[in-house]
C-alpha positions as CSV (number, residue, x, y, z in Angstrom):
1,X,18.1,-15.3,-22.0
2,X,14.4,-15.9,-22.5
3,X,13.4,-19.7,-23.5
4,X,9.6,-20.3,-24.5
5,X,7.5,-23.3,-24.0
6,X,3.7,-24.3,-25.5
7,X,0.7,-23.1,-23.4
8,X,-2.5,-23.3,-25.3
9,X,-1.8,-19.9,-27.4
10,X,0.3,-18.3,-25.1
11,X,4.0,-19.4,-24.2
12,X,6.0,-19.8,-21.1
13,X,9.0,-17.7,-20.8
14,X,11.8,-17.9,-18.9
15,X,13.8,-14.9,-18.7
16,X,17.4,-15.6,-16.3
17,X,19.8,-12.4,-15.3
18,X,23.2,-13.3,-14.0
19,X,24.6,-10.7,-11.3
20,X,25.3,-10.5,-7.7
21,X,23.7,-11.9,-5.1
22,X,21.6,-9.6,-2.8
23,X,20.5,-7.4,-5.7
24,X,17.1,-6.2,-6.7
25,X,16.0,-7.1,-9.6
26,X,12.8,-6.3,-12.2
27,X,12.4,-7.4,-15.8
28,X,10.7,-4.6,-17.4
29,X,9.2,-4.6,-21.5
30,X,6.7,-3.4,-23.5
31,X,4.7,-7.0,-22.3
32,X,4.2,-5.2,-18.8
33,X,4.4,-1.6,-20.1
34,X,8.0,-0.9,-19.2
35,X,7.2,-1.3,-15.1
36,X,10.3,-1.7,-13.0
37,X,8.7,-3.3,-10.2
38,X,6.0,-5.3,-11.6
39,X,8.1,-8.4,-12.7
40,X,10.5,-8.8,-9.5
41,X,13.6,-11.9,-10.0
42,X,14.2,-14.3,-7.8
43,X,17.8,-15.5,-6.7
44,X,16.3,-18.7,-5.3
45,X,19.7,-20.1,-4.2
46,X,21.4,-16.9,-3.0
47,X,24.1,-17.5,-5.3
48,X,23.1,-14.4,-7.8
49,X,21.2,-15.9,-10.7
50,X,18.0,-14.5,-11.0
51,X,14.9,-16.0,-12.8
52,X,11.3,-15.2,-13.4
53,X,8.7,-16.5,-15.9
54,X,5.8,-14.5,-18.1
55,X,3.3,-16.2,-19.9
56,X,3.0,-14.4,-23.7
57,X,0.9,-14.7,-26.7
58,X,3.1,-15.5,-29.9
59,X,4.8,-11.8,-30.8
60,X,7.9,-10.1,-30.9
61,X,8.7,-8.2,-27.1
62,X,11.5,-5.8,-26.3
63,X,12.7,-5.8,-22.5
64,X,16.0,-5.2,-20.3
65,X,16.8,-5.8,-16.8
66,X,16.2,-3.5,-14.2
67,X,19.0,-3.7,-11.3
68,X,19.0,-1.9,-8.3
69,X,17.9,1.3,-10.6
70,X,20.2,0.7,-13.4
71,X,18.9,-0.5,-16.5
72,X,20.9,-3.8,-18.5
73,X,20.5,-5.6,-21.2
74,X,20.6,-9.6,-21.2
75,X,24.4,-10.4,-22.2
76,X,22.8,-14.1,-23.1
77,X,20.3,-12.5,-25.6
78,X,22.0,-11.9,-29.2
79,X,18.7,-9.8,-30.1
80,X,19.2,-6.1,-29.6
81,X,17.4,-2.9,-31.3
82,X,17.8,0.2,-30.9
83,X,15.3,2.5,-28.9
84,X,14.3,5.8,-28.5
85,X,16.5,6.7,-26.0
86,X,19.7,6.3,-27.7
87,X,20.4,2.8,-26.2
88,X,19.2,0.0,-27.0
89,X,16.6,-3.3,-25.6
90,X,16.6,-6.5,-26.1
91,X,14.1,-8.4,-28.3
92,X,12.5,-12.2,-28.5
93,X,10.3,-13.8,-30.6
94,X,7.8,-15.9,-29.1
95,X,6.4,-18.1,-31.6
C-alpha cells in the first residue's frame, strides 16, 4: 500500500508488494506512463516483500504491480477504479 510523506511540494511514496521471493517486480502508473520496467522493487531481505519509493506532486495516480509479466493489483490498497481494459487499477491520493 502506498504511504506519503512532506517533500517541499512533492511527496515521498512508499509503495510495498507482498509475493515471493526471487520475483521480478515493476510498479507501473500513469506517474511513469504505465512502464513495466521503469520502477523495478526491491526484496531487500530476500524474504519476498518488495518496496520502492516515487517522489509525487499532490494528485490522484492509478498504478498496479507488474510481476514477472502479470499484472496485480495492491491487495493492501482499498482504492480501486475501473480501467479501460475491463479490469481495474489501483488509485492514491497524494495530498
Amino acid at each position: 500500500m502506498a504511504k506519503c510523506k512532506g517533500n517541499k511540494g512533492r511527496r515521498r511514496v512508499s509503495f510495498v508488494y507482498h509475493g515471493k521471493p526471487g520475483e521480478k517486480v515493476f510498479l507501473a502508473g500513469d506517474f511513469n506512463d504505465w512502464d513495466t520496467e521503469k520502477k523495478p522493487m526491491l526484496d531487500k531481505d530476500g524474504e519476498g516483500t518488495y518496496s520502492c519509493i516515487c517522489l509525487l506532486s499532490p494528485g490522484q495516480y492509478e498504478y498496479k504491480f507488474f510481476v514477472d509479466g502479470i499484472w496485480f493489483l495492491d491487495a493492501c490498497c482499498p482504492n480501486i477504479n475501473a480501467n479501460e481494459f475491463g479490469s481495474h487499477n489501483n488509485f492514491i491520493e497524494v495530498e
